[in-house]
Wavefront OBJ file of the C-alpha trace (Angstrom):
o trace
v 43.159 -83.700 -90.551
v 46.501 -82.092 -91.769
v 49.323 -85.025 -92.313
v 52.153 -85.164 -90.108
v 55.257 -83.393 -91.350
v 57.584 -85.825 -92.338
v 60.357 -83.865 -91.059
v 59.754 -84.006 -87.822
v 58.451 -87.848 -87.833
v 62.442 -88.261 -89.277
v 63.458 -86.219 -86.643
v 61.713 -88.074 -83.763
v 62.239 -91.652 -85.288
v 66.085 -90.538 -84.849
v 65.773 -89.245 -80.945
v 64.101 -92.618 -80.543
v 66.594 -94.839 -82.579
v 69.410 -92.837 -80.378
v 67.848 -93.428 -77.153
v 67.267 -97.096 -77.375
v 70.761 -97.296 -78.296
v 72.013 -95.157 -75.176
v 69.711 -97.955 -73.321
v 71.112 -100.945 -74.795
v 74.640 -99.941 -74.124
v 73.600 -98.216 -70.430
v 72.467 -102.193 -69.847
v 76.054 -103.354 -71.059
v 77.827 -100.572 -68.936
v 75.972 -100.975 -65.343
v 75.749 -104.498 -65.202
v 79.440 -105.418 -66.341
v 80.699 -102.069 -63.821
v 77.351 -101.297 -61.689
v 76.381 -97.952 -60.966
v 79.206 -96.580 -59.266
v 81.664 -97.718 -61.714
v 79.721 -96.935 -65.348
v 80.061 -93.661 -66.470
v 78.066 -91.573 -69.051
v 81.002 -91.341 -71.374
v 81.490 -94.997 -71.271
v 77.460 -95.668 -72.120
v 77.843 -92.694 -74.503
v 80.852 -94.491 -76.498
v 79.562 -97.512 -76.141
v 76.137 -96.496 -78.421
v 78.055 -94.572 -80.513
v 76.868 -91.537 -79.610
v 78.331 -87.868 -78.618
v 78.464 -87.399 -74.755
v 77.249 -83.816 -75.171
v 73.820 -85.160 -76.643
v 72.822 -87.569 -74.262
v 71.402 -85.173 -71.380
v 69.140 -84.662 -73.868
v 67.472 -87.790 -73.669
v 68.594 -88.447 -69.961
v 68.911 -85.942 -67.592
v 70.869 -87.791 -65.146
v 73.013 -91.150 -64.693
v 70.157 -92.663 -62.274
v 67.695 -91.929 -65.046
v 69.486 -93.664 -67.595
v 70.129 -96.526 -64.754
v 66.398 -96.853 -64.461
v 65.700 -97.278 -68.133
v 68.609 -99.641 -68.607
v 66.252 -101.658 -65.903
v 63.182 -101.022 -67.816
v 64.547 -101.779 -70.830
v 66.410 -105.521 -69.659
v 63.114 -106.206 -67.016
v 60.582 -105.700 -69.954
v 62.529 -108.148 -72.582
v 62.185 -110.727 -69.776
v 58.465 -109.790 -68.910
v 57.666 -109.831 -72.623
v 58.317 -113.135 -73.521
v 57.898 -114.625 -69.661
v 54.239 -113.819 -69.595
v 54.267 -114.502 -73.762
v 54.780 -117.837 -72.809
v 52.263 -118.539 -69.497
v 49.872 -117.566 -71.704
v 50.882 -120.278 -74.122
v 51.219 -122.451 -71.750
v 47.579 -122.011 -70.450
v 45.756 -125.794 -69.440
v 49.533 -127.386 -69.711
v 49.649 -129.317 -65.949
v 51.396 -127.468 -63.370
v 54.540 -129.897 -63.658
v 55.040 -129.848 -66.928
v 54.427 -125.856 -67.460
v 56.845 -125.207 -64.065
v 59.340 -127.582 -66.363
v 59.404 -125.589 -69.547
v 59.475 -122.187 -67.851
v 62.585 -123.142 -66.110
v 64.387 -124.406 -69.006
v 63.194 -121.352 -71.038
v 64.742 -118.812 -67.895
v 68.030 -120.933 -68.760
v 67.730 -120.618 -71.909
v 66.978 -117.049 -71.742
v 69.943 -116.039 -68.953
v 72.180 -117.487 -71.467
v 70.603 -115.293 -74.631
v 70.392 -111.978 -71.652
v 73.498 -112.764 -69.176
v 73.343 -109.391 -68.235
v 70.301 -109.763 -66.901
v 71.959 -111.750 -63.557
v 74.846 -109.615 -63.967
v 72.908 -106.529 -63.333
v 71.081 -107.806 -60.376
v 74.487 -108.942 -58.691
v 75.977 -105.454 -59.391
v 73.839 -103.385 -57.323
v 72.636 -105.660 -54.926
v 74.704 -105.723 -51.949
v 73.572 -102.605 -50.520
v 70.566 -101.270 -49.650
v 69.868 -97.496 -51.713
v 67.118 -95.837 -52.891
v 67.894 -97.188 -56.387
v 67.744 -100.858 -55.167
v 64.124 -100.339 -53.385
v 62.864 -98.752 -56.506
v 64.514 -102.309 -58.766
v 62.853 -104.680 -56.168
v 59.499 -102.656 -56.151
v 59.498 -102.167 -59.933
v 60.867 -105.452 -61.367
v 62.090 -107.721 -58.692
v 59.080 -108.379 -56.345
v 56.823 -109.046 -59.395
v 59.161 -111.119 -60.965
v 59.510 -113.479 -57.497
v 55.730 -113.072 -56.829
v 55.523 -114.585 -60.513
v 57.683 -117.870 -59.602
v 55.551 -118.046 -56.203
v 52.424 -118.076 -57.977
v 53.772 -120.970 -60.101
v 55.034 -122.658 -57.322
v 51.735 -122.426 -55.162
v 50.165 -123.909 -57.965
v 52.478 -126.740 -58.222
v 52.512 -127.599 -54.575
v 48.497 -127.940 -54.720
v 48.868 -130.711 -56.618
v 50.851 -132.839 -54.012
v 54.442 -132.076 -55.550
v 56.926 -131.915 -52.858
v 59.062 -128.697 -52.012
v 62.253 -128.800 -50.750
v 62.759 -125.359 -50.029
v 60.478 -122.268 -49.604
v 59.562 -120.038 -51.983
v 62.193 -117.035 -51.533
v 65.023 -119.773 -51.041
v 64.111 -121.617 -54.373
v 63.694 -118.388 -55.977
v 67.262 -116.975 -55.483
v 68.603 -121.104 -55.868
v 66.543 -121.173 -59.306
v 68.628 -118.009 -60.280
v 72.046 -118.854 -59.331
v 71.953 -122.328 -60.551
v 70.451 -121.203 -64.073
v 72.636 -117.918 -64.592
v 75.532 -117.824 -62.849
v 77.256 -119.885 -65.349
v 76.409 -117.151 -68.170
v 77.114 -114.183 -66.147
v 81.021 -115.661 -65.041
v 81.797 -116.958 -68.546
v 85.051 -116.343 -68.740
v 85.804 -118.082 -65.368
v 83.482 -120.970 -66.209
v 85.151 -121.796 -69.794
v 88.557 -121.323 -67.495
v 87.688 -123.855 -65.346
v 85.812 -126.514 -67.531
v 87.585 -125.313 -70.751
v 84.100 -125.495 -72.261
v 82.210 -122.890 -73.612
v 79.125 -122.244 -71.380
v 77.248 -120.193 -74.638
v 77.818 -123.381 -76.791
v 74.698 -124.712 -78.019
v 74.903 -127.810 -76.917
v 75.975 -126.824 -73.216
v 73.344 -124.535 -73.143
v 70.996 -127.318 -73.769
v 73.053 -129.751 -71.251
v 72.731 -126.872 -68.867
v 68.456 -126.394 -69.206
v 68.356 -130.587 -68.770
v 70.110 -130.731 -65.491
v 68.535 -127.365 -63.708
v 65.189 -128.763 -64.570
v 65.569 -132.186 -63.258
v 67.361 -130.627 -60.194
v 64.475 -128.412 -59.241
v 61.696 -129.834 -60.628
v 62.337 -133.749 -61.370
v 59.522 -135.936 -63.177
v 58.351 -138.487 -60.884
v 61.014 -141.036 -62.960
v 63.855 -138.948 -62.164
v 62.829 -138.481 -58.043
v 62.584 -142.539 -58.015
v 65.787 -143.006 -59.859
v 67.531 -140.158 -57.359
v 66.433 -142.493 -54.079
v 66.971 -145.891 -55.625
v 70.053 -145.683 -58.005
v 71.083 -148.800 -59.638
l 1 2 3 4 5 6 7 8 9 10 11 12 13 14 15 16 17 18 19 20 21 22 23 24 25 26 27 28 29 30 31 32 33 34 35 36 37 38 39 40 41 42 43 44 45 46 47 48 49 50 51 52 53 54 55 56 57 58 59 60 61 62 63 64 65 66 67 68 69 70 71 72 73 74 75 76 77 78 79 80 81 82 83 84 85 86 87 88 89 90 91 92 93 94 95 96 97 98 99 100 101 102 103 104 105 106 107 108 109 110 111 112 113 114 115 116 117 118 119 120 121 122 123 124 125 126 127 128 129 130 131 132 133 134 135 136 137 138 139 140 141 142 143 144 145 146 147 148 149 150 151 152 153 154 155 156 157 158 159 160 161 162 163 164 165 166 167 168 169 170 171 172 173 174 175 176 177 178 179 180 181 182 183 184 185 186 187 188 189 190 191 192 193 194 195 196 197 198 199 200 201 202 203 204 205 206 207 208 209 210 211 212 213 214 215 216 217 218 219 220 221
């Protein structure tokens, strides 16, 4: 079998290294302006790269728009599932525990990720229903699952499943995605280290308290 010409693997390895860039900056673009307000030229600048080039790798904006998703969704799904399967025999408490701090920990590494969702998803197009079918609905069916699971072992829930999945996300990322307002306010930096830690301890015992933490909550001292 004749060996690949190494001209064209240079060749592709650079349509691929541009592309991922146009992605990574099309991911900065729509979810600081959304999809109305990002514009080619600003994802184009952004990577670096010359504006008359990039219909060669997308043809339109909603393409691009859809591989930004791709691109942010599949980080998240990566290491999400990455870790269940680590996790595999750990008790339902403990695993729901660790997942949660780790989707803090993660919205503060990805705030974009929250940012993005927010951006587009007021109103109801095309381009939302494809997001929710794509990324969103297995993402929530993913936290359900792990909820179900939790609740068959007698742990109480306070809320239902599509209420504590929107409440896990707010409470975990907002403070990431508003930055700026939240150092305003507090005059703390939320991407500190130790914040980010101080952060993970309080969503988990909010949502998911050890049996210590529920007692001390209805009996304080």
């Amino acid at each position: 079998m004749p060996s690949s010409d190494p001209r064209s693997t240079r060749v592709n390895a650079k349509a691929a290294e541009t592309r991922l860039r146009l992605v990574e900056a099309a991911v900065g673009e729509f979810a600081d302006k959304g999809f109305g307000g990002a514009s080619t030229r600003g994802i184009a600048s952004r990577a670096g790269v010359a504006l008359a080039s990039l219909p060669y790798h997308f043809k339109t904006k909603e393409a691009l728009w859809k591989a930004a998703a791709d691109h942010l969704f599949g980080i998240f799904r990566e290491q999400f599932v990455r870790r269940i399967e680590g996790l595999d025999g750990v008790d339902a408490l403990t695993r729901s525990r660790l997942l949660l701090r780790d989707f803090v920990v993660f919205s503060a590494a990805h705030p974009e990720l929250h940012r993005f969702l927010l951006q587009d998803g007021s109103e109801r197009t095309a381009r939302l229903e494809w997001l929710v079918a794509e990324h969103v609905r297995p993402m929530f069916s993913l936290t359900r699952e792990l909820a179900d699971e939790l609740a068959s072992t007698g742990y109480p829930a306070p809320m239902d499943a599509e209420q504590r999945f929107y409440a896990m996300i707010g409470a975990a990322a907002t403070v990431f995605a508003a930055s700026a307002q939240v150092e305003l306010v507090t005059g703390e930096d939320p991407f500190a280290k130790e914040r980010i830690e101080a952060h993970a301890d309080a969503i988990v015992a909010l949502f998911y308290p050890a049996p210590s933490e529920r007692s001390s909550a209805v009996n304080p001292r």
